[in-house]
Backbone as CSV, one residue per row, in Angstrom:
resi,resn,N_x,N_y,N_z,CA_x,CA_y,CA_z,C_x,C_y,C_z
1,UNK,13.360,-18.874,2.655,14.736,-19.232,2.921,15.273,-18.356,4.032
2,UNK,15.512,-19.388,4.967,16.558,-18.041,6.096,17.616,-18.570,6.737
3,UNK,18.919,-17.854,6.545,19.760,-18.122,6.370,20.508,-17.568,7.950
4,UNK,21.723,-18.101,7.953,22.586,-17.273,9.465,23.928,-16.924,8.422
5,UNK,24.137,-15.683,9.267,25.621,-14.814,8.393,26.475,-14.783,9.794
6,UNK,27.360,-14.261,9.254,29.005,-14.543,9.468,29.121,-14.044,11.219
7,UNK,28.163,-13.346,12.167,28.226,-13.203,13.336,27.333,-13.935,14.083
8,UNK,26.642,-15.403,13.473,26.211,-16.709,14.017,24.663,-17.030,14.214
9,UNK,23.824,-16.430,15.378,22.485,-16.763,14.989,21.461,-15.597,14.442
10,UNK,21.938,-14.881,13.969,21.273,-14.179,13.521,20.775,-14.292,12.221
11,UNK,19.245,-14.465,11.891,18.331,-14.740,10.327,18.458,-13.724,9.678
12,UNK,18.286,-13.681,8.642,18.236,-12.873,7.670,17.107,-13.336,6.653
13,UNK,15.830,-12.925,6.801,14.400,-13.147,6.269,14.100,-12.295,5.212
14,UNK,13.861,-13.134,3.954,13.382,-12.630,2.844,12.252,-11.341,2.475
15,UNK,12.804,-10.505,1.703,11.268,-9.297,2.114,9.939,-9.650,2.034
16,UNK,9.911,-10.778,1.030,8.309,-11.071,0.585,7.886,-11.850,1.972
17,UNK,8.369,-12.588,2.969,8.478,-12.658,4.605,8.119,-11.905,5.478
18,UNK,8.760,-10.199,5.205,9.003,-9.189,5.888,7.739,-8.455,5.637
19,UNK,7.870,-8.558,3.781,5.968,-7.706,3.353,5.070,-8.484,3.835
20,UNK,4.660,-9.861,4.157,3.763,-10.445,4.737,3.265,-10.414,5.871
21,UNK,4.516,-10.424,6.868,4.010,-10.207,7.991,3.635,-8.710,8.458
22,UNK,3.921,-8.000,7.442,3.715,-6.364,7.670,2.245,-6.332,7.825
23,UNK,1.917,-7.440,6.209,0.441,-6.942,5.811,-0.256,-7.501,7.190
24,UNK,-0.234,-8.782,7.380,-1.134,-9.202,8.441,-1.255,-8.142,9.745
25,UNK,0.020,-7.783,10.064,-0.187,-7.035,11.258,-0.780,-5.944,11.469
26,UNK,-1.158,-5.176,9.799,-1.569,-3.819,9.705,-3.530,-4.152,9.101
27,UNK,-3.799,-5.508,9.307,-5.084,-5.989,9.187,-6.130,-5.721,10.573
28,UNK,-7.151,-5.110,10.436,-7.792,-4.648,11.606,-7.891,-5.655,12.651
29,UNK,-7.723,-5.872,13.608,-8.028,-6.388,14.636,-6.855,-7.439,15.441
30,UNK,-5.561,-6.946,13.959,-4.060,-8.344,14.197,-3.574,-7.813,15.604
31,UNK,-3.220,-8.899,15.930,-2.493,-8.759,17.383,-0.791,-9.145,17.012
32,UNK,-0.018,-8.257,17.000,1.619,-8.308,16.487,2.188,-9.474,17.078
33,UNK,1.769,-9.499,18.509,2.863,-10.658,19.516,2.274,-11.920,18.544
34,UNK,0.817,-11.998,18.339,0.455,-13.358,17.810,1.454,-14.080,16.619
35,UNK,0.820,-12.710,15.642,1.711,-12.965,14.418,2.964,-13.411,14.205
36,UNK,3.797,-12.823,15.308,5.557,-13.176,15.503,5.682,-14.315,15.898
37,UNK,4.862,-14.333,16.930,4.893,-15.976,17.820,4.558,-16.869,16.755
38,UNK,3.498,-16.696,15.804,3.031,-18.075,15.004,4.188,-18.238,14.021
39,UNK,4.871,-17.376,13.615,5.996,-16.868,12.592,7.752,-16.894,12.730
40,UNK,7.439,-17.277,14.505,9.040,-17.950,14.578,10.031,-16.721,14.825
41,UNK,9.150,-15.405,15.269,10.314,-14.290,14.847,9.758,-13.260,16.174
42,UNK,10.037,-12.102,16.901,10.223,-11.476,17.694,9.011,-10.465,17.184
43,UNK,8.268,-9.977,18.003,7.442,-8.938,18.084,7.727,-7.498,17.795
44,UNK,9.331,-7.528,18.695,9.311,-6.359,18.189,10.174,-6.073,16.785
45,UNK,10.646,-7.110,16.623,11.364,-7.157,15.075,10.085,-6.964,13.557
46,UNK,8.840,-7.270,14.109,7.739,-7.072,13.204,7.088,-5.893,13.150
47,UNK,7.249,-4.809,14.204,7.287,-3.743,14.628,8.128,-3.006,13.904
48,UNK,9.489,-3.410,13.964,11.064,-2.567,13.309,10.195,-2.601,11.703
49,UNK,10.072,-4.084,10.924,9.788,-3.951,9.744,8.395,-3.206,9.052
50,UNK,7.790,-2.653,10.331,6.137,-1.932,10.134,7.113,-0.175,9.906
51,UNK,7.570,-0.319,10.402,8.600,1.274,10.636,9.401,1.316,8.804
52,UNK,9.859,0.375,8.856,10.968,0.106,7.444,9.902,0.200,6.203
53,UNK,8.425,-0.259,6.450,7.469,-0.494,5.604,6.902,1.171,5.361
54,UNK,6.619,1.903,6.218,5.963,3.078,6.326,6.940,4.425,6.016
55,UNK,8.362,3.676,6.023,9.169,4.300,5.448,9.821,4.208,3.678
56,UNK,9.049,3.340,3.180,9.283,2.526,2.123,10.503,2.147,1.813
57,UNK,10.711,1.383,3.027,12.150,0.750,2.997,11.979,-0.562,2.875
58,UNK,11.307,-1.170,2.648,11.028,-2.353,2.391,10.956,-3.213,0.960
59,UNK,11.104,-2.056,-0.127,11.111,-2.596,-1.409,9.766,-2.358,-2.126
60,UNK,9.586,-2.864,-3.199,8.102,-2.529,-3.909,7.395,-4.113,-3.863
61,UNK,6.315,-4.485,-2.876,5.903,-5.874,-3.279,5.723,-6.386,-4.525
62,UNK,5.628,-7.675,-4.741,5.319,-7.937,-6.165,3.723,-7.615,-6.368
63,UNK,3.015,-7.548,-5.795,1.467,-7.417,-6.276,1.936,-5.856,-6.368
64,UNK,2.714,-4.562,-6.044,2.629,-3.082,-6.326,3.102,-3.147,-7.770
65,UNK,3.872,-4.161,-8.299,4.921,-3.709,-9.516,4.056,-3.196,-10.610
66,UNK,4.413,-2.383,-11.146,4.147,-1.908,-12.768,3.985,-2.963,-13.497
67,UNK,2.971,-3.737,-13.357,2.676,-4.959,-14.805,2.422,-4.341,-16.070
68,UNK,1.831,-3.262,-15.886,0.707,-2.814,-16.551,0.221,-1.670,-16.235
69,UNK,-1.137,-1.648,-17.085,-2.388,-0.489,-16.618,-2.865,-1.293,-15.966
70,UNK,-3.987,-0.179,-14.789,-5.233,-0.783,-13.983,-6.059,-0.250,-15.040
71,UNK,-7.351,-1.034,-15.027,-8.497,-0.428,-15.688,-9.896,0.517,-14.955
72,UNK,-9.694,1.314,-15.543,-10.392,3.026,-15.327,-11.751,2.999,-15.831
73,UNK,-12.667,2.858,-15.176,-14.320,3.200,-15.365,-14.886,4.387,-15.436
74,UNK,-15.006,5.210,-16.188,-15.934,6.331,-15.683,-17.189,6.070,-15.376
75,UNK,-17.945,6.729,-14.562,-19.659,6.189,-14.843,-20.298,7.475,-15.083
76,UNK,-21.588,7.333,-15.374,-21.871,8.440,-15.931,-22.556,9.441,-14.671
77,UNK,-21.803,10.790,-15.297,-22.049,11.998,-13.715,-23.577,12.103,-13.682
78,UNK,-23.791,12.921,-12.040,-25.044,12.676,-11.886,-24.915,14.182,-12.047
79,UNK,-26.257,14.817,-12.286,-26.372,16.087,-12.934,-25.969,17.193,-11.580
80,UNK,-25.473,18.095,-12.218,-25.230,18.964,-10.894,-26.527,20.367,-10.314
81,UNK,-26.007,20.407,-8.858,-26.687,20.907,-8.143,-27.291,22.153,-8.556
82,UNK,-28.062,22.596,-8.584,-28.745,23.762,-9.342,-28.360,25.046,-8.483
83,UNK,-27.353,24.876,-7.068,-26.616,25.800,-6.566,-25.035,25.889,-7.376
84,UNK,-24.900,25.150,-8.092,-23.516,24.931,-8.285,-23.238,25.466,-9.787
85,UNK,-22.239,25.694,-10.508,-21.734,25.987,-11.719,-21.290,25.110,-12.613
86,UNK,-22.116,24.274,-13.150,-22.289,23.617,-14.193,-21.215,23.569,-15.124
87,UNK,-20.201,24.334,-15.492,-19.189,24.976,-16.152,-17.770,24.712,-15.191
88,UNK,-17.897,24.305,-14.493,-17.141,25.087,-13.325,-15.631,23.011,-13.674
89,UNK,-14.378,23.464,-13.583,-13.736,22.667,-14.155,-13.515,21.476,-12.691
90,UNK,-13.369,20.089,-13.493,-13.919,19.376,-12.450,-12.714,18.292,-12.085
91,UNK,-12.517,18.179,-11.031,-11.114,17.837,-10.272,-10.986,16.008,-10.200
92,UNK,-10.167,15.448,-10.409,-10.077,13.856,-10.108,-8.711,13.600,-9.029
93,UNK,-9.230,12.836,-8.176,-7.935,12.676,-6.964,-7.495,11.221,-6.811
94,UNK,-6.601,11.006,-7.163,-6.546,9.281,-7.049,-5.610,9.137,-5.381
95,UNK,-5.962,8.110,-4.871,-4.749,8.392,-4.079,-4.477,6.613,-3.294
96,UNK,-3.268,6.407,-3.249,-2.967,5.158,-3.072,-1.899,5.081,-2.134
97,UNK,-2.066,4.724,-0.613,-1.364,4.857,0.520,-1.289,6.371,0.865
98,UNK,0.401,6.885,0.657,0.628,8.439,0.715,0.767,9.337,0.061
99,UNK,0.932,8.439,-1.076,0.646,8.986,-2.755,-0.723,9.495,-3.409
100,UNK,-0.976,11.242,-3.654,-1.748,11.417,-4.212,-1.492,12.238,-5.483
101,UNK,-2.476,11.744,-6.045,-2.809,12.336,-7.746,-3.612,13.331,-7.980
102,UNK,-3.522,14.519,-8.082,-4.860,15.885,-8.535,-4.689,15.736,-9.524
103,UNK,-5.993,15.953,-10.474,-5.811,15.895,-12.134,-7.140,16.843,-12.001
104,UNK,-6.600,18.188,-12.969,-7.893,18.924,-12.714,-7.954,19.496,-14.042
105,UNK,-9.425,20.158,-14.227,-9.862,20.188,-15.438,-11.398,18.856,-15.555
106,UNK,-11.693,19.576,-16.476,-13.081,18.474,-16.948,-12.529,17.136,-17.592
107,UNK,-13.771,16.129,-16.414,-12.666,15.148,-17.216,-13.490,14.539,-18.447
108,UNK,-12.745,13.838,-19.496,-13.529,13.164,-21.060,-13.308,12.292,-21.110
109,UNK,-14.663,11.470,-21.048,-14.595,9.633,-21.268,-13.442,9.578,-22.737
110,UNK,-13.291,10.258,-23.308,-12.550,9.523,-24.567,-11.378,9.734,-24.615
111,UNK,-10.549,10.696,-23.317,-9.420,10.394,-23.353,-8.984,9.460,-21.759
């Protein structure tokens, strides 16, 4: 849906619009002018919303939302280096965009 407000041609484009064309443009090899041009909208306005995106000004997409849990695999460790300390407490880093997670300590399949 895009709409014109009260100072005449100017759109006003839905975020899930705004997150889309973010994603494509930040896909290896996207060319921005293409994307805008096929999309009806200005190059560098897809640019402004790559800035708004990296600033997380753009909202939380619906595929980021909190549905739920993700599901967590451990597999089983491979034995350690016979230079190394066997004992020695063992670190997990998750990290998703700019967001990272340290979780340290040994980790236990049962919790």
């Amino acid at each position: 849906m895009i709409s014109t407000n009260a100072r005449g041609h100017y759109r006003q484009h839905p975020l899930e619009f705004k997150r889309a064309l973010v994603a494509l443009s930040l896909e290896s090899g996207a060319s921005v002018a293409r994307i805008a041009r096929e999309h009806g909208v200005n190059a560098n306005q897809v640019f402004s919303w790559r800035r708004l995106y990296q600033q997380g000004r753009l909202g939380v997409p619906a595929s980021m939302r909190n549905d739920g849990l993700l599901p967590v695999v451990l597999a089983p460790s491979a034995p350690a280096p016979s230079n190394i300390n066997a004992d020695a407490d063992g670190v997990i880093v998750l990290e998703l965009g700019e967001i990272r997670v340290r979780i340290e300590g040994q980790p236990n399949a049962a919790i």
